[in-house]
Each structure stands twice: as structure tokens, then as C-alpha cells.
C-alpha positions as CSV (number, residue, x, y, z in Angstrom):
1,X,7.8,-65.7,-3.6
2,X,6.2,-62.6,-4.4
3,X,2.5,-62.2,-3.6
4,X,0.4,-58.9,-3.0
5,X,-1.5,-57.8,-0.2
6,X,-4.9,-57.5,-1.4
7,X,-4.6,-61.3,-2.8
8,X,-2.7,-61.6,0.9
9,X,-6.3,-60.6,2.9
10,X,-8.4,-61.8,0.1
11,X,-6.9,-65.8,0.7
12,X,-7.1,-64.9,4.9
13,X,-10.6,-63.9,4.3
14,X,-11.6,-67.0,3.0
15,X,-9.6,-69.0,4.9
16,X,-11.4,-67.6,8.3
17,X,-14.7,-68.2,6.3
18,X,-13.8,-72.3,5.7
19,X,-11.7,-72.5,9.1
20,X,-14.1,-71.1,11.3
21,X,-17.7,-70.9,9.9
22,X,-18.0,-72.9,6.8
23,X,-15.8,-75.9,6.5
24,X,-18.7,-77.6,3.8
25,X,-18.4,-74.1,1.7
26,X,-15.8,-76.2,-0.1
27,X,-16.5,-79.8,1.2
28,X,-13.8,-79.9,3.7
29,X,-14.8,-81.5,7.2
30,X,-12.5,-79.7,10.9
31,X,-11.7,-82.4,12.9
32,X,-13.1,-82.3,16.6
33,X,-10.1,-80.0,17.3
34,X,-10.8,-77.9,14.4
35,X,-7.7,-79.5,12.2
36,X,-7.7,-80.1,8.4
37,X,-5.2,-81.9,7.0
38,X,-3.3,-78.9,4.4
39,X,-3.3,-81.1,1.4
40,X,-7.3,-81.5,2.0
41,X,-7.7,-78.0,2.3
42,X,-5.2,-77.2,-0.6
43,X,-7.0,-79.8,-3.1
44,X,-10.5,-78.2,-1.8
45,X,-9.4,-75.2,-3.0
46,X,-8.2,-76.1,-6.2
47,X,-11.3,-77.5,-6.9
48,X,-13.9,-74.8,-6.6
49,X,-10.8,-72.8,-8.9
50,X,-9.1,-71.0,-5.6
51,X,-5.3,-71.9,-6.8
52,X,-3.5,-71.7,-3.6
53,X,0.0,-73.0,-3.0
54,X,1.6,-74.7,-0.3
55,X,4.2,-71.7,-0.2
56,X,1.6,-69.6,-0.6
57,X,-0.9,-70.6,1.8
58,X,2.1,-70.7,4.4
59,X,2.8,-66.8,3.4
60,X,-0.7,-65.9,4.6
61,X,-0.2,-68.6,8.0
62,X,2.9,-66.6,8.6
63,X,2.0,-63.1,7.7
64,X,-1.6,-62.8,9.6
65,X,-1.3,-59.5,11.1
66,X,-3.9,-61.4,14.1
67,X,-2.3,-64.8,13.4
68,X,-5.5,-66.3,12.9
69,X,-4.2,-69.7,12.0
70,X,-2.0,-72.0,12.8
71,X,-0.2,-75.2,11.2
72,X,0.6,-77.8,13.8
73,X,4.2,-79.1,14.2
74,X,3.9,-82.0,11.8
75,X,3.4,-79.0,9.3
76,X,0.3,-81.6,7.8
77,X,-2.7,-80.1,9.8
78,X,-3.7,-76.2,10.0
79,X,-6.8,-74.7,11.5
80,X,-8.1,-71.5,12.8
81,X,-7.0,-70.2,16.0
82,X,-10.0,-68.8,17.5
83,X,-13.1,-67.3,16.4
84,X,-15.3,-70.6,15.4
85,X,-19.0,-70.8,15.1
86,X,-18.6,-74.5,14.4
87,X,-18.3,-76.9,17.1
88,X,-14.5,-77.6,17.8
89,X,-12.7,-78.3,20.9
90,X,-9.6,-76.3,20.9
91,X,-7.7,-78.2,24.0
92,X,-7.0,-74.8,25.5
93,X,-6.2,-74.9,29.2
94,X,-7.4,-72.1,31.9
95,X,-5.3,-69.5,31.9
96,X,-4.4,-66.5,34.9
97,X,-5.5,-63.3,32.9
98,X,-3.6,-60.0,33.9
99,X,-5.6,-57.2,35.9
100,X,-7.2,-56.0,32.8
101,X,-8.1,-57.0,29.6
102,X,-9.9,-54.9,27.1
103,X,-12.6,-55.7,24.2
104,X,-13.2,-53.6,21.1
105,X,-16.7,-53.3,20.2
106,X,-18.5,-50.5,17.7
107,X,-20.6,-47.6,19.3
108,X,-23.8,-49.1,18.5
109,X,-23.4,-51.8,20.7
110,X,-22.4,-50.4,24.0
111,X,-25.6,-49.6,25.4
112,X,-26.5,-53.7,24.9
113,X,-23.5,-54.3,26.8
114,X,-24.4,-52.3,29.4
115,X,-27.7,-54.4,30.0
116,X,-26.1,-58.0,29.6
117,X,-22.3,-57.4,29.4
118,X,-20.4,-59.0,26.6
119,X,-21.9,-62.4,25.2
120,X,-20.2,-65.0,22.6
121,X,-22.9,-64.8,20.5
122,X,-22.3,-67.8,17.8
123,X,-19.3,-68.0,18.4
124,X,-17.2,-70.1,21.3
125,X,-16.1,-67.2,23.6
126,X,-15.7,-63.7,24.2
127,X,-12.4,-62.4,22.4
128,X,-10.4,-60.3,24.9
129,X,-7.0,-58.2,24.2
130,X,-3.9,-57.1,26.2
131,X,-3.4,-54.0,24.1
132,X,-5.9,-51.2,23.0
133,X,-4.6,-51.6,19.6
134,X,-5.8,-54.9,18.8
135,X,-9.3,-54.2,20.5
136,X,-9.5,-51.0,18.2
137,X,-9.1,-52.6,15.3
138,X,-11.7,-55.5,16.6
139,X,-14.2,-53.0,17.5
140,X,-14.0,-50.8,14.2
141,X,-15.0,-53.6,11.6
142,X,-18.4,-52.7,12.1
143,X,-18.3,-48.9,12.9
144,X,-16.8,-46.3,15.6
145,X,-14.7,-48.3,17.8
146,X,-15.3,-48.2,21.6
147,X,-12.9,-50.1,24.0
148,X,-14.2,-51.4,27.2
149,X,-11.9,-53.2,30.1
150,X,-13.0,-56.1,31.6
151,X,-11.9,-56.6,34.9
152,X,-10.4,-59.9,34.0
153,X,-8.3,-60.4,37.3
154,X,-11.5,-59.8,39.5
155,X,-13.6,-62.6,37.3
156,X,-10.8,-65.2,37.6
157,X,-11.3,-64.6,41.7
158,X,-15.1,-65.2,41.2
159,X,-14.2,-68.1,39.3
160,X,-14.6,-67.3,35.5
161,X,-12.4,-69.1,33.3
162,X,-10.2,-67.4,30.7
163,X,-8.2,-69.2,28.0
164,X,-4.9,-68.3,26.2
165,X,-4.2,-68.2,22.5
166,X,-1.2,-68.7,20.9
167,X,-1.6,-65.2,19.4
168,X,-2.6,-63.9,22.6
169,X,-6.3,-63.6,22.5
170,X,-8.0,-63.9,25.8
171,X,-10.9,-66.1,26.2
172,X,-13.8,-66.2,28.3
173,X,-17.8,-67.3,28.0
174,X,-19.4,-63.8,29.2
175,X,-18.4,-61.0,30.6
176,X,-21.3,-59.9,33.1
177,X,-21.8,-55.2,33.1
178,X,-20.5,-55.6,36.9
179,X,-16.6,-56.3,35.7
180,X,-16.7,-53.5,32.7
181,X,-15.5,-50.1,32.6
182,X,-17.3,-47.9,29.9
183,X,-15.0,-44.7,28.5
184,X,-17.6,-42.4,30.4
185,X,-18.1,-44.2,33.5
């Protein structure tokens, strides 16, 4: 199967819009887990004229540079795998974070973060990385990129919870300005 990049992102784009945020955008309903059965979500498609294959929609499962989503073992359920701002339960069990974690976030943001420290907003967590990379990427969607570290290790000892994805994303509810190193601290 041959399919381009653009209409690659353009299908993950949407896909993180109905997995995620909108679910009724095309009349599909997440399960309390966030699941929707692929042939549901396939038919949904084909109905408001998105013509997505099986083979096709398991191209862009496969090939998410962030692995955003995930089909379940069955191969008959897929959601997203983080990132919601619709009530899901994800099942993910509390996790040992390493020393240091890091969060991407654009300039204009950072002086907020000073004052509260880093808050889910509407979504279901904080999303943490192991590697600058990721974070850098996060953190220039919507401008310059800064990356902060979050004392992760130090939280977990005060008793925060973190949570691990299956594509490594870290988890957490807030991250409060006394565990964060700023670049010019």
C-alpha cells in the first residue's frame, strides 16, 4: 500500500480530534476506557465522506511518529493513547519515573509556569518525556520551544503519582514550580 505523508498526518490529525476531543464530531461514542470498536469508527468515517481503510487506518496506527494510538490485541478496538479532554479511564497503573523528566512548552508560557508550575489544563494529565527531543517538538506547536525538567524522582518521594504510556509518555496531575528547572535558573 502506497499512501503519502500529508494524507498520513492529515488522517492522524483527525483521528486525535475524534479519539481524544470529539468522539460525537462523527457520532462515534469511546467506551469508559476510551475504546471504539475499528469497524464503528471505520463506518463513521465513511459516512461524513472520510474513506479510510482498514489497511489504511492501520498505516497511520503503525506509523505515528508519537504513537498516539493504539489497537488492542483482539485487533477490533483502537483508541487514543493519551491526551483526552473527554472523560476516559485509561487503566494505567503508577509507575517509578527516572530522576528527571522533561516537558516542552512555548516561550510564552514559562513565566505562568513559574507562578503555578505545570497544570493539565482540559486535558487528564501533564505530558512528560524522557528525551529532549520529544519535549521540543511538544513545546514548538505553538511557538519557540522551551524545555523545563521536572524533578520527577523527588515528586514520586513526596508521593505524586506518575503513569506510563505504552509510547513512553509520562504522566502526572501537576507539576508544582518547586520540582522545575527553568534553562536560566
Amino acid at each position: 500500500m502506497t499512501i503519502d505523508e500529508k494524507s498520513v498526518r492529515r488522517i492522524s490529525k483527525f483521528l486525535s480530534l475524534v479519539l481524544r476531543h470529539q468522539p460525537d464530531k462523527i457520532g462515534i461514542q469511546l467506551d469508559a476506557a476510551g475504546w471504539v470498536e475499528v469497524e464503528v469508527l471505520l463506518e463513521a468515517l465513511r459516512q461524513i465522506g472520510q474513506k479510510i481503510s482498514r489497511d489504511m487506518l492501520e498505516h497511520v496506527v503503525r506509523t505515528n511518529d508519537k504513537q498516539r494510538f493504539t489497537i488492542d490485541e483482539s485487533g477490533q478496538r483502537i483508541r487514543a493513547t493519551q491526551g483526552h479532554s473527554v472523560e476516559v479511564e485509561l487503566g494505567y497503573e503508577p509507575a517509578d519515573p527516572p530522576a528527571i523528566l522533561i516537558h516542552g512548552t512555548p516561550e510564552t508560557v514559562v513565566s505562568a509556569i513559574r507562578e503555578s508550575g505545570l497544570q493539565k489544563m482540559k486535558r487528564h494529565h501533564v505530558h512528560l518525556h524522557c528525551d529532549s527531543s520529544t519535549a521540543s517538538a511538544v513545546g514548538a506547536r505553538r511557538g519557540q520551544p522551551v524545555l523545563l525538567k521536572v524533578k520527577a524522582q523527588e515528586m514520586a518521594k513526596e508521593g505524586f503519582l506518575f503513569y506510563v504510556t505504552a509510547n513512553q509518555v509520562w504522566l502526572t496531575d501537576h507539576v508544582p514550580p518547586r520540582f522545575i528547572e527553568f534553562p536560566d535558573d
